[in-house]
N, C-alpha and C positions, 0 to 999 in steps of 0.2 A: 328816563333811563331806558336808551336800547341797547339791546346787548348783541353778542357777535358767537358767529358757531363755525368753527373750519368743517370742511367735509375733506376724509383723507380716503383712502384706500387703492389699490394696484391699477394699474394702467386695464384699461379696457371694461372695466365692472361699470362703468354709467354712471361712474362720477360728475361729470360733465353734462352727462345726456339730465339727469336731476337736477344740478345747479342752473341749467338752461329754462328747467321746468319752474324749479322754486323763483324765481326770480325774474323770469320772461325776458333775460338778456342773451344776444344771440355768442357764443363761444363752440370754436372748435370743437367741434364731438368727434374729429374723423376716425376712421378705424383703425390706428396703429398707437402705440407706446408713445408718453410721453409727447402728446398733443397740447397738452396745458404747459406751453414753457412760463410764462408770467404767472401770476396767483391773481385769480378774476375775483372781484369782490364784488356784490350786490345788494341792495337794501330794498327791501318788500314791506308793504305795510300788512300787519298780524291784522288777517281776518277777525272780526266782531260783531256780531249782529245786533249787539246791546247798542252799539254806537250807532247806528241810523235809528230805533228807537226813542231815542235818549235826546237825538237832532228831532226830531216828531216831533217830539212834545213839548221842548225849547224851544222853538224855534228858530233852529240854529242856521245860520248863511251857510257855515262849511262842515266837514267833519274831517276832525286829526288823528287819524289813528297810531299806535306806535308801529315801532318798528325793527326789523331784526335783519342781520346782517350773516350775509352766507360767506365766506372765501373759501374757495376753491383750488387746490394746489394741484402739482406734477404729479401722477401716480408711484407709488411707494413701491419699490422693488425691494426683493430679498437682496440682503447686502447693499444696501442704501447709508448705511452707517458707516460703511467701509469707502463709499464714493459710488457707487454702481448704480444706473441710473439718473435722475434727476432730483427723485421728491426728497432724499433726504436734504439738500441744498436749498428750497422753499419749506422744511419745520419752522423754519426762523417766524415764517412769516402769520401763522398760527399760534405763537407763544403767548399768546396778547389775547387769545378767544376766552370767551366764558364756559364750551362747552367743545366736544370735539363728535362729528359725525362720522361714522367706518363705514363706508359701505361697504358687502361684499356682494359677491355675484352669485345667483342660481339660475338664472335666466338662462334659453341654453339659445344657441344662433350659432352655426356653425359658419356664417361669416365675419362673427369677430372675434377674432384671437385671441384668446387666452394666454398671458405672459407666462403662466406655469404650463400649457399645454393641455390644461382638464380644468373644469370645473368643478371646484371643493369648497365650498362655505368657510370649511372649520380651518382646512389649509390655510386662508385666506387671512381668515380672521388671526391665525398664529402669528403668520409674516407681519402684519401689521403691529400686531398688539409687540412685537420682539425689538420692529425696526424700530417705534416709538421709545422702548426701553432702551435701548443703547443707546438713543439720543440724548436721553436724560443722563443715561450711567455717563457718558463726555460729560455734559454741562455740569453733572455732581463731582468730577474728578478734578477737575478744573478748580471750584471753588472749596473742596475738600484740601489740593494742593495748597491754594492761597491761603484759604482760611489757617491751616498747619501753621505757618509762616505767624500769622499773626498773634495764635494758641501762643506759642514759642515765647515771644515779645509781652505775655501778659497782659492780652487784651481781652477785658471782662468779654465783650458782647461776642469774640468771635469762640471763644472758652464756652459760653452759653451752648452754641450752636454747634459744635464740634459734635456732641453727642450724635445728632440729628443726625449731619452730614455722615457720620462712621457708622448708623442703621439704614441708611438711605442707598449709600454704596455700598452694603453688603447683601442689600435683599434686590437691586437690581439687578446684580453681578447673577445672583440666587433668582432670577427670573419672576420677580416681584415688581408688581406696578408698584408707584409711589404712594398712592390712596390707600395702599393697601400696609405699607408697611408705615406710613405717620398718619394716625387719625386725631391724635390731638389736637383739638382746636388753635390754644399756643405756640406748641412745634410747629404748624402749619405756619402761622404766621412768620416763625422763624427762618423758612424756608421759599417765604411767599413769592422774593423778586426774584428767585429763580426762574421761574414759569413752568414749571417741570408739566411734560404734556400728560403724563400719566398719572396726575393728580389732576387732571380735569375732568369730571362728569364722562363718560362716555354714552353714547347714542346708537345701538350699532343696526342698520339699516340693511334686508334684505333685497335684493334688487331682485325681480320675481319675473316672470312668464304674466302675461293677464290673464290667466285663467288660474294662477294660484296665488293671488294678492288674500285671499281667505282662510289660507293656511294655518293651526294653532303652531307658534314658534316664539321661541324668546325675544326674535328680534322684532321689530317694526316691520313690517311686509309693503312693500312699495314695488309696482310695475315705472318705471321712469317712464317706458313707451309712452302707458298712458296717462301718466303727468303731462309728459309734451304736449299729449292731444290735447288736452283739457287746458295747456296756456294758450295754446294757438286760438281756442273757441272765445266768443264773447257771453260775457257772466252769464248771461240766460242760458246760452245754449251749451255751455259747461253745464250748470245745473240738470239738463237735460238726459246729457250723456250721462253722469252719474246715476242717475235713478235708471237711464237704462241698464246701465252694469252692476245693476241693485249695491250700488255703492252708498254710505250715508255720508261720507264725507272725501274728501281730496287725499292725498297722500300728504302736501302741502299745511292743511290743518291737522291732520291726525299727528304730523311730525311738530309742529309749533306746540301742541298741545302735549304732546309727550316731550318739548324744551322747557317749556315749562313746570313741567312735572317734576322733572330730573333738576331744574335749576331752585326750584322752589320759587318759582314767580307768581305774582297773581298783580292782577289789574284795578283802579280805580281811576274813575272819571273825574272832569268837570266838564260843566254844562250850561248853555245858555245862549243869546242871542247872536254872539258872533261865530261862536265853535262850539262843538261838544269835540272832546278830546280826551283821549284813551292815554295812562300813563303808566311804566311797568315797574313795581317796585319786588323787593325781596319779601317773601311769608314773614311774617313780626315785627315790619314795619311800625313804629309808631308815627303818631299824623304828622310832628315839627318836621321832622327826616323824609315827609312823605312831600309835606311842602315846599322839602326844599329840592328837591328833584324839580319843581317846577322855574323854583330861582332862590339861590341860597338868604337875599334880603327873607322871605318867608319862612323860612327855617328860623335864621336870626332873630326879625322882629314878631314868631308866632303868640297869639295869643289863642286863641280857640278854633276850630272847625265845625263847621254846621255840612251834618251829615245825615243821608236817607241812601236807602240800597236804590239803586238803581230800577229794579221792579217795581217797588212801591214806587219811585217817583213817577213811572209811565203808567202805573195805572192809575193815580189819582189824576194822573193828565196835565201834570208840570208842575214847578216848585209852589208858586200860590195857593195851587190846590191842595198838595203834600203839606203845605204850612198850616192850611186851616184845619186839616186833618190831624194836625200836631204828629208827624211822622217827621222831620226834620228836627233834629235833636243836636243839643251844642257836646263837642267834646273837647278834654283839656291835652294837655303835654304826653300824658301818661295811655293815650287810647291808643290800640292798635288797632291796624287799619283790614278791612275787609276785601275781601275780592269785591268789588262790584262795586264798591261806597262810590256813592256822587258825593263831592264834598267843595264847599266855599270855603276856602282860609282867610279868617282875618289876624291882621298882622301889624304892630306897628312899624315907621319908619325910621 
């Protein structure tokens, strides 16, 4: 399971100049409005340290890590909703993500223009977080109309959902995200093929100056400058630069790691002579559903999972070892799965 995260926000805030970082693909960063006319899409593999480890002491030929997907759209103008600008004409294209990335801008450069004329965080964050509602409040008006239609006609399931849609357009109209105004899990699901953006996770990204990436602030503090620097370098000499900038980590991991936080993911291996390989499932996971992420036959035909966390298995110094030490233990239908678990599923055909 990899998942997918749009990055949205105004023309010029370094939307681009990050997605060039997070992903090491080369895209237009030039200095004017609306340089992203297509929606650039990239996949990176999620940093893990456990997974070279893990290849150590298995002996593993390759290593697989998972994987997470950026797209990157038009920058979102005020009145985007209305037609003004580009970004609102690429939403379409993010409806589909699991999570949504805002950047706004603090950085200051007085060679790149600002589409508002000043630099304001909260400004920023407004226009955005309003453009995304009106996008939604269309796509609810839409199937609020239709749905009307079929209420009329006596049809149970759109009678159900009627409710939903009639608190949905009244608290966006009322300047209400979607998450905010349906938390019920059921509703949700009533609601689900919509794709309403405002009912997705939000992420919201400062784009900073390098000398204030240390900032305490709500959002995520990221210099993109120096992301860029640090994709152009080779692993070693990234690592380098960071502990010069007494950094502990990338803006790249601290941002995966705060995707998963937000998304509730965590990770479990398998391991062994051909791959050690990293795989991403949802918190409360149980193991059948964990195996079938891997290939639905295993889901289907599971019968039990032989499981040891990942530390214990490197430190007894691979499965053999972990066996005799009886730290590999069988689990049933009913286990859920760990961050870390190294696990073999046995399965019949």
């Amino acid at each position: 399971m990899s998942f997918s995260i749009g990055i949205v926000g105004l023309p010029n805030v370094g939307k681009s100049t990050l997605f060039k970082a997070l992903t090491k693909k080369q895209v237009d960063a030039a200095n004017y409005p609306f340089c992203t006319i297509d929606p650039n899409v990239g996949v990176v593999a999620v940093p893990d340290d456990r997974l070279e480890q893990l290849a150590k002491v298995s002996n593993s030929a390759k290593i697989v890590p998972t994987t997470i997907e950026f797209i990157d759209i038009a920058g979102i103008v005020k009145g985007a909703s209305q037609g003004e600008g580009l970004g609102n004409k690429f939403l379409a294209n993010i409806r589909e993500v699991d999570a949504i990335i805002q950047v706004v801008r603090q950085f200051s450069d007085s060679n790149v223009i600002h589409v508002a004329g000043k630099v304001d965080p909260a400004t920023d964050q407004e226009v955005i977080n309003m453009e995304l509602m009106l996008a939604d409040l269309s796509t609810v008006d839409k199937r609020h109309h239709t749905n009307g239609k079929d209420v009329r006609a006596g049809k149970k399931e759109a009678i159900e959902v009627q409710p939903v849609l009639d608190r949905l357009k009244a608290g966006l109209e009322a300047g209400q995200m979607a998450r905010e105004i349906i938390t019920d899990p059921e509703e949700k699901l009533l609601v689900k093929d919509l794709c309403l953006l405002t009912m997705k996770p939000m992420i919201y990204v400062l784009n900073v100056d390098e000398d204030k990436v240390y900032q305490e602030t709500d959002f995520l503090t990221i210099s993109a400058k120096i992301e860029a620097e640090l994709a152009e370098l080779p692993d070693e000499e990234a690592k380098a630069y960071l502990k010069e900038l007494e950094m502990e980590a990338s803006g790249l991991d601290r941002l995966i790691v705060k995707a998963y936080q937000t998304l509730d993911l965590i990770t479990y291996f398998t391991a062994g002579e051909m791959e050690s390989k990293a795989w991403t499932i949802k918190v409360g996971t149980k193991a059948p559903q964990a195996a079938g992420v891997i290939h639905t036959d295993f889901e289907a035909g599971f019968i039990r999972a032989e499981v040891v966390n990942w530390k214990d298995l490197v430190e007894a110094g691979g499965e053999a070892k972990a066996k005799e030490k009886g730290l590999i233990r069988l689990e049933g239908k009913e286990y859920v799965m760990q961050d870390g678990d190294v696990c073999h599923f046995r399965f019949s055909n």
